[in-house]
Structure formats: C-alpha cells, structure tokens
C-alpha positions as YAML, in Angstrom:
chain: A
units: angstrom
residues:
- id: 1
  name: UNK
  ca: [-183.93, -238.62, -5.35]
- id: 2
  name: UNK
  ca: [-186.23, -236.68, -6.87]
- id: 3
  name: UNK
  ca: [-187.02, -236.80, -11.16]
- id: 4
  name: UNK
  ca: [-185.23, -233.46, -11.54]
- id: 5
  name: UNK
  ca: [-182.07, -234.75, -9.74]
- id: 6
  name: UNK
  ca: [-182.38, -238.35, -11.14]
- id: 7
  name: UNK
  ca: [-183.20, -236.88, -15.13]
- id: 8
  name: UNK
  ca: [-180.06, -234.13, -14.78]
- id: 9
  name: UNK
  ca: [-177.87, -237.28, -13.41]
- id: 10
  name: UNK
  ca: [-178.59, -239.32, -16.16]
- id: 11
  name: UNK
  ca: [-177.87, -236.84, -18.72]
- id: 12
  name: UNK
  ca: [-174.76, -235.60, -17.37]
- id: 13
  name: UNK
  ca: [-173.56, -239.46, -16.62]
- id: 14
  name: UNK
  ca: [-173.71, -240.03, -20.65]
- id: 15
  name: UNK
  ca: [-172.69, -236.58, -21.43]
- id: 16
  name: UNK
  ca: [-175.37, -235.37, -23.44]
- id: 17
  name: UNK
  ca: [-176.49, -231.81, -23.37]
- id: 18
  name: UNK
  ca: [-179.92, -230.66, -22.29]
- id: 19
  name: UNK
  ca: [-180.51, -230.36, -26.47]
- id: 20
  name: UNK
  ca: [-179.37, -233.72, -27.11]
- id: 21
  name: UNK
  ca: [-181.68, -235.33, -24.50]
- id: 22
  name: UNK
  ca: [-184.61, -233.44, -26.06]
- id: 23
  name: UNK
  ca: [-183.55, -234.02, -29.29]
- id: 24
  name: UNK
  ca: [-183.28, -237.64, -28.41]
- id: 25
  name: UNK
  ca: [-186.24, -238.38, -26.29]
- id: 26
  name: UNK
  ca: [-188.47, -236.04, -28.72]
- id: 27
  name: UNK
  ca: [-189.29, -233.61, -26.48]
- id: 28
  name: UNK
  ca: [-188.72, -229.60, -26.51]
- id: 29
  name: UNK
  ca: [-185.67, -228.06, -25.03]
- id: 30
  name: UNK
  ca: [-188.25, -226.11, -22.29]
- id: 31
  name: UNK
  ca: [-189.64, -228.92, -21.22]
- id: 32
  name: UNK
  ca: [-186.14, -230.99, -20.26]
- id: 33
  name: UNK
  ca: [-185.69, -227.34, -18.69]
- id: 34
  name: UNK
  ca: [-188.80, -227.20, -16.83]
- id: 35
  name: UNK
  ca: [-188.12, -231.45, -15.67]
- id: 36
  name: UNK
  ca: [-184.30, -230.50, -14.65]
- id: 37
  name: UNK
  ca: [-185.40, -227.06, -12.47]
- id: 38
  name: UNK
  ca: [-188.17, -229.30, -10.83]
- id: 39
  name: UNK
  ca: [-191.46, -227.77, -12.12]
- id: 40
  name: UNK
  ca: [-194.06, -229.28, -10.21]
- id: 41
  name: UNK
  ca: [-197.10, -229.59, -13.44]
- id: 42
  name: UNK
  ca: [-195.60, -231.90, -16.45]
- id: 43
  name: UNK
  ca: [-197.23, -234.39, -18.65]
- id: 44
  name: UNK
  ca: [-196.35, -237.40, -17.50]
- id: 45
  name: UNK
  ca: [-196.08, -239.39, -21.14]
- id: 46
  name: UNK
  ca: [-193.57, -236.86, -21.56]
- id: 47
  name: UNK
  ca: [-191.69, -237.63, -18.47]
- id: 48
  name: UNK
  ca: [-191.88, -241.09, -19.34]
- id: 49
  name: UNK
  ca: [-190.20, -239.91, -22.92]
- id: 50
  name: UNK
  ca: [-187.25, -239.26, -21.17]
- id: 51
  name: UNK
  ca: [-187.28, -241.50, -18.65]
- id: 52
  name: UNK
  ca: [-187.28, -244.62, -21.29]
- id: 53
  name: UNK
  ca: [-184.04, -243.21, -22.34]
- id: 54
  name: UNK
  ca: [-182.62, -244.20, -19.12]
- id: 55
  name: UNK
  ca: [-184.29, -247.70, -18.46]
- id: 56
  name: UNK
  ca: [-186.57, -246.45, -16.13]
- id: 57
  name: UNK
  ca: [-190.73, -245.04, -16.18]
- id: 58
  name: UNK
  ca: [-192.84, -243.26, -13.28]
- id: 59
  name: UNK
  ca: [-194.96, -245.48, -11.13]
- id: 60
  name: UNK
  ca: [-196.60, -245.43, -8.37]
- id: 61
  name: UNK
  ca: [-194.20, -245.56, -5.05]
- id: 62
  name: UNK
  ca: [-195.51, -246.53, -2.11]
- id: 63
  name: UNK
  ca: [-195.60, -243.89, 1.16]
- id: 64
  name: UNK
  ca: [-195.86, -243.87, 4.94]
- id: 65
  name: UNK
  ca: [-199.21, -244.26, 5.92]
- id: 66
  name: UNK
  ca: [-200.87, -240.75, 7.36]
- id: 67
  name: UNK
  ca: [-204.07, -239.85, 8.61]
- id: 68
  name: UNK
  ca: [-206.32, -239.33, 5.33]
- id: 69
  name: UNK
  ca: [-204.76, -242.32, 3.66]
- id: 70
  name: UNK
  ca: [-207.98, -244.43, 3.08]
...
C-alpha cells in the first residue's frame, strides 16, 4: 500500500475531511492534496505530521536485493 492509499484510508476510516486532517496534523490543505494524489517530492517531517495522527511514521523498508544494491 502505498502513503497516498494508506493516508486517504486513514482519513476516510475516521471520517475526517481532507481540511480536518490538515487542520489537525498542521499542515496545508495542498499538501494533504499533493500526499493523497501521490506526488512523488514531499517533505518528509511533514509526512510524518500526518502520519503520527494515525500511529504510524516513514522508515526505512527493506527491498529485494538487485544488481546495484551494495
């Protein structure tokens, strides 16, 4: 799941509006736009804004291995 599905989940499991989760996490209405539509260049202390609403906070997730992994 990616953090535009998982963030638009969230909000829509405890019924808040896109306003109310900026309002709430303290970020702009834009940016919970630009998170929810997937935009590949955020700040990531403002992801974790919103993610701390939910319980949860980016880290670093392990992958398959691939040729230039060192």
């Amino acid at each position: 799941m990616s953090i535009a599905e998982f963030v638009k989940s969230k909000r829509n499991a405890t019924g808040l509006t896109q306003h109310e989760l900026a309002a709430k996490a303290g970020v702009g209405l834009r940016f919970i736009r630009d998170v929810e539509q997937g935009k590949s260049t955020l700040r990531l202390d403002k992801v974790n804004q919103v993610l701390q609403l939910f319980g949860h906070q980016l880290g670093p997730v392990r992958t398959l291995p691939t040729e230039d992994t060192v």
